[in-house]
N, C-alpha and C positions, 0 to 999 in steps of 0.2 A: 274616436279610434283611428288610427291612423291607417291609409288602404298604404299595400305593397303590391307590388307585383314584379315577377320574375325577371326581369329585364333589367331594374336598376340593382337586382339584390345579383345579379351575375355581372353586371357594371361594376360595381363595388369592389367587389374581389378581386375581378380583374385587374384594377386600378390598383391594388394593394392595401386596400378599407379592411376593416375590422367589422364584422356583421353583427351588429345586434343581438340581442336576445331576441326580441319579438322578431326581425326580418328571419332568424333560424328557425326559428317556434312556422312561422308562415310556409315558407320552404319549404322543410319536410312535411306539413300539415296537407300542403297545395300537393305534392306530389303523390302522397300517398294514396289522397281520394280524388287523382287525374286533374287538378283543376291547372296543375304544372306537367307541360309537356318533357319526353324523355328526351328529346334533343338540349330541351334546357336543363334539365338537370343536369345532362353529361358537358355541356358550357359549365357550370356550372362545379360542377366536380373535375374540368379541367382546369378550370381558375383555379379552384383550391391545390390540387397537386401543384399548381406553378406557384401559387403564393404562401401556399401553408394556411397553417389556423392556430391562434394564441392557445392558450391551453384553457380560458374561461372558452373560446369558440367550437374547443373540443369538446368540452364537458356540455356546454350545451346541445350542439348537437347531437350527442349524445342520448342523454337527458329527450330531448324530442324525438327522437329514433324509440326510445324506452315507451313513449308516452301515445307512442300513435297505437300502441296495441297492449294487448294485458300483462299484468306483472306479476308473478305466482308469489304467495306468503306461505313461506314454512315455518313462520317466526313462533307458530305453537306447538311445532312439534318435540318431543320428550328429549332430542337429541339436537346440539349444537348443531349446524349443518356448515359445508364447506364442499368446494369442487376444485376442480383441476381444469386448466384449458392447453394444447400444446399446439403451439402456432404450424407444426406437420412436417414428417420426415420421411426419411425410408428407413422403416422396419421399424416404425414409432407404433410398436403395440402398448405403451405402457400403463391406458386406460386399464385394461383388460384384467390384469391382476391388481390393481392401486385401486380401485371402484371397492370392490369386497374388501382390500384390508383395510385400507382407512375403517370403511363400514364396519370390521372386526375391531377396531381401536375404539367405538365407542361414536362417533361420527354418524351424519345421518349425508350422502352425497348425492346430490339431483343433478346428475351431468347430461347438460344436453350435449348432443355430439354430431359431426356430419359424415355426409358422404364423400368418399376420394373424388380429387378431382382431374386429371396428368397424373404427375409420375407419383405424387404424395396422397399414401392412403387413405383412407376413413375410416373409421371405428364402425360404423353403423354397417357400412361392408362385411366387415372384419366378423364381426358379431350375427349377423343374417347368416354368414355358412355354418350353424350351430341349427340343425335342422329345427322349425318349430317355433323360431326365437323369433318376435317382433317388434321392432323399434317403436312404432306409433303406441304410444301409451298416455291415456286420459290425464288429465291434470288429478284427477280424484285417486284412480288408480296410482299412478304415481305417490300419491301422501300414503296408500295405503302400504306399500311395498317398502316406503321410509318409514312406518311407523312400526314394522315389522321388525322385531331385537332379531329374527334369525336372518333379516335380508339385508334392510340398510342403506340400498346403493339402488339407484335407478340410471341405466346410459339408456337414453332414447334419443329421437328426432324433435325437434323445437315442431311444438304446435302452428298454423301459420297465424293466429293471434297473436303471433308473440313476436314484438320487434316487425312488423310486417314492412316497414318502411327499410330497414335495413334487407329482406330479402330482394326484395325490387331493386334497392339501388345498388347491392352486390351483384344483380344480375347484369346491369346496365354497364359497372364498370368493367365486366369482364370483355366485353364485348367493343368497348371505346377507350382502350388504353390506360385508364384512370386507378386503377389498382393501385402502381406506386407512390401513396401515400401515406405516411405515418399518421395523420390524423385521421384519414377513413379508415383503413388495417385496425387502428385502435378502437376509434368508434364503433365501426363493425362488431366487431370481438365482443367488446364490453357490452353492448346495449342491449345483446341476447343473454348474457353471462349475469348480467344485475339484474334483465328484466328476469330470468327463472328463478327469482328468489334465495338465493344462497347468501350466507353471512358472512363468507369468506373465502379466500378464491387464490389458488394458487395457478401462476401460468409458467408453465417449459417454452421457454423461449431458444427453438433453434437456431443454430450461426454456425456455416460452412457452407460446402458446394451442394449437398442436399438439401439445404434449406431456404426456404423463401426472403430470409436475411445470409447473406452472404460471409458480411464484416461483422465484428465485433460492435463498430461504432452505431450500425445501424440497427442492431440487432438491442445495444443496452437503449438508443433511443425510443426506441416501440414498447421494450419493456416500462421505459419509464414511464413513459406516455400513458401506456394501461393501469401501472399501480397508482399513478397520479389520476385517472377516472375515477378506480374502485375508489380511493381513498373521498374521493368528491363526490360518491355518492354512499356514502358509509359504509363499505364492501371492504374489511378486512384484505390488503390482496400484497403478495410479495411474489416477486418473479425470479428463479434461477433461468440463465443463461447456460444452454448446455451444446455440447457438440455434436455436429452433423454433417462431417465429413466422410465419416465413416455409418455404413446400416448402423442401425442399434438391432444386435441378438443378429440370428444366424437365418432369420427367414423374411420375405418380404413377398409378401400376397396378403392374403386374406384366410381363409383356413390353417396356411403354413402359421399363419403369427397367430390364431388361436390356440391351435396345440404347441405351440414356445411360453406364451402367458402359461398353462395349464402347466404344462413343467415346473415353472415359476412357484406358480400357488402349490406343487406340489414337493417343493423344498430343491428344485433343482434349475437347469435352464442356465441361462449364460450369464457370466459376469457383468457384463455391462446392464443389461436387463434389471436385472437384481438391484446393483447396485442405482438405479437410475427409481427404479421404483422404491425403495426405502428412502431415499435423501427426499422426492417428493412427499412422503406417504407422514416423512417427521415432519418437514412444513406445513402439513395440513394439520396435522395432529395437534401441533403447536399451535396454529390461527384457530382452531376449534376448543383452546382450553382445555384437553384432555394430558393428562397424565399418564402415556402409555407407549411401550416401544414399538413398535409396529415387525422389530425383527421377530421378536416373540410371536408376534399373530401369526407371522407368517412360519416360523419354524414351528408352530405348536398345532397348527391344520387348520386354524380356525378360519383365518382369509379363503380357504378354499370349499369351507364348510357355506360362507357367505355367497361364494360365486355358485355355488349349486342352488341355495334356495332364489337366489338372483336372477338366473338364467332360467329357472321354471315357473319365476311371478310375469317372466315375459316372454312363457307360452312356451320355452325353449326347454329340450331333451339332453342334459349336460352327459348324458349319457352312450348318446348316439355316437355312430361314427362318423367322424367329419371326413366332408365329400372331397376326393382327388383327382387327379387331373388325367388326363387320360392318353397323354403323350408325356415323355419326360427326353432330354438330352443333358447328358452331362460333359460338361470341358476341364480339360485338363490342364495343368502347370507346364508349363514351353520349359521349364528348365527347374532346377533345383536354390532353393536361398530361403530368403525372409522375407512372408509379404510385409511391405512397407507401406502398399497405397492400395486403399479400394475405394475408389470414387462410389460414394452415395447415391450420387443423379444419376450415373449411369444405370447402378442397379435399378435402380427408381423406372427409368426408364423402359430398362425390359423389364421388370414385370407389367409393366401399362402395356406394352405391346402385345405379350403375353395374352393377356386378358383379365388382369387383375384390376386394371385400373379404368379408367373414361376419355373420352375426348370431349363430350359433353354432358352435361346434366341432363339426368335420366336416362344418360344409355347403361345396357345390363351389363355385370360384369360377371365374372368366372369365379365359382367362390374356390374351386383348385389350384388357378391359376399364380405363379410367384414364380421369385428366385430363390433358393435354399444355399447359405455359403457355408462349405465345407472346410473353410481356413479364412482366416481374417486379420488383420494388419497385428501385426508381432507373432503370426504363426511360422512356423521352419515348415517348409515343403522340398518334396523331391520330385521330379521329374515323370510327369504321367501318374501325378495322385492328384484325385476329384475334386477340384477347385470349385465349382459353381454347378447345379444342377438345376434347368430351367424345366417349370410343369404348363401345361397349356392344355385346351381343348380341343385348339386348335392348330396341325400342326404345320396351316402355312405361314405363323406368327414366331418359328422358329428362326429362320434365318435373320430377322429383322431384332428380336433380343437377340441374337450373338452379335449382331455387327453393333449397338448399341454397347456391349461391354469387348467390343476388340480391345481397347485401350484401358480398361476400369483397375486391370490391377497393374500393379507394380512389385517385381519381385528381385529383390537388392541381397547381394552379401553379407548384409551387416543389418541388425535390429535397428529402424527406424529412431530418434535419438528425441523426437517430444513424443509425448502422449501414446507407448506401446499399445496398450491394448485398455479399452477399458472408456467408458463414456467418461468422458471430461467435464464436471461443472468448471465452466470459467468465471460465471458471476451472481452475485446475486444481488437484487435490486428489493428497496422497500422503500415504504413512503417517509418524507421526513417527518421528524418530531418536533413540535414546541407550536 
């Protein structure tokens, strides 16, 4: 057998080498159980961002990310199964209502999900201000709640068996620059998304200024990058490309974007919203081999019939009143026109400041805390009508979201001339044929 050791396999790379199967198989193996030091791995992972990784170097590492820790099989359960993953936006609730109707179409969805981390929310946040409700849910528990025709849909937090090498070395990269890589971004993603067993996998792939892809070009590359994994590891998987220039819906916190979902499931809620959650909810429907319109589920009550037995198989009170914030200011429009521009990150931003959001993992967040937008790009406003109302707990994090959205809107004469109002698919990506 042939020995490796860290040094030439971070040589390699660096030189511009193509690594092995067996030198990535060792790597991730060595790191995992400390026999690879984290200054080497972060060499290591900065050679890869400076040189890349072929797309056999992705899948593999991949692949060994998968294999350092367990891989859940739902492959016996009564329902096709299929997930969603959205690479994180502001005011990207659309887990929330898409979890239960998929699951009303007929689908069985095991979505693991994370916590916010800066200005781009988590789900698992988002869902905890739902008094009661608990993300950590057993892998047994979990088949039981998909096996269930009135529930369907499980969002919880990834076990740490699962993908363990991927949370170690997401942590390393946050911390030594290494992030910007298409091949770890991917790998990351996928290796906790195949290893929770799903047969098919839809990803919302953000591109604007609130999203962690900016361009287009970077944003279809990631995409491809990922449906080229699933596809290599027999994962059904197609990616729409959607826009994140603008919030998606009208609130961005945590509590705010569960009662907008809950609108949603209730036949009402914002256009984009809707609209963002049906185009997904057919892609799944479709990778899942069902026959069914999901506009139906959700105008005929059923999708929110799913989100109530959903929300109390994990402990949570869909009833209760969700918790508010205990300060609120609202600002107003400088002048009368069209908004034409709502910067994303800005928003993003004050509600982080707020207290909606993290500076680091495991700090607590605010479950009242958000931004709530009272007009949004193609709305006509007048002069001293409530543009933005910020909620906090705390009210010396106010002055710090206003000066975060001094600049966020923009309010022009004339209706903005691409994309008025309304989330934009710009693409959508699948794996080739033949």
């Amino acid at each position: 057998m042939t020995a490796y050791d860290a040094i030439s396999i971070i040589r390699a790379k660096r030189d511009g080498g193509e690594l092995s199967d067996e030198q990535i198989d060792w790597a991730i193996n060595a790191f995992t159980h400390g026999a690879m030091a984290d200054e080497q791995m972060s060499a290591l992972a900065m050679a890869i961002v400076l040189r890349g990784m072929s797309r056999r170097e992705t899948a593999r590492w991949t692949r060994a990310m998968i294999d350092s820790g367990r891989r859940l099989d739902f492959t016996d359960l009564p329902r096709p199964t299929v997930d969603k993953h959205s690479t994180g936006g502001v005011g990207d609730k659309i887990t929330l209502p898409l979890a239960p109707l998929v699951a009303a179409c007929g689908a069985a969805v095991p979505q693991l999900s994370g916590r916010g981390l800066g200005y781009t929310g988590g789900t698992l946040d988002k869902l905890e201000s739902i008094p009661g409700w608990r993300a950590d849910i057993a892998p047994d528990r979990m088949r039981e709640i998909l096996t269930d025709p009135a529930a369907g849909a499980v969002v919880c937090a990834a076990g740490a068996d699962l993908a363990p090498a991927d949370k170690r070395l997401y942590a390393l990269r946050d911390t030594t620059g290494t992030v910007e890589s298409i091949p770890l971004i991917a790998s990351s993603i996928m290796s906790k998304k195949i290893a929770e067993g799903t047969a098919a996998l839809v990803l919302d792939v953000k591109v604007g200024t609130g999203a962690f892809m900016p361009t287009h070009a970077e944003a279809h590359a990631l995409a491809t990058t990922m449906v080229e994994l699933g596809a290599d590891a027999g994962v059904r998987t197609v990616a729409l490309l959607t826009a994140m220039d603008t919030p998606l819906g009208r609130t961005a916190g945590n509590a705010l974007e569960v009662a907008e979902a809950i609108e949603v499931l209730a036949g009402g809620g914002p256009a984009d919203v809707v609209e963002l959650t049906l185009a997904l909810a057919r892609e799944m429907v479709a990778l899942a081999g069902l026959d069914t319109d999901p506009a139906q589920a959700l105008a005929g009550g059923r999708a929110m019939d799913h989100w109530r037995t959903m929300i109390r198989a994990q402990g949570g009170d869909p009833d209760a009143p969700l918790p508010t914030a205990t300060h609120t200011e609202t600002l107003s429009a400088p002048g009368s026109g069209t908004v034409t521009r709502l910067d994303a990150r800005a928003v993003g931003i004050a509600a982080w400041r707020l207290g909606a959001g993290r500076a680091r993992q495991g700090d607590p967040v605010q479950a009242g805390a958000g931004v709530q937008l009272h007009a949004t790009v193609g709305d006509r406003v007048t002069t001293g009508q409530p543009l933005l109302t910020l909620h906090t707990d705390t009210p010396h994090a106010l002055p710090g979201a206003v000066e975060a959205l001094a600049e966020a809107v923009t309010i022009g004469p004339q209706p903005p001339r691409n994309n008025p109002r309304g989330v934009v698919i710009l693409d959508r990506v699948s794996a080739a044929r033949g």
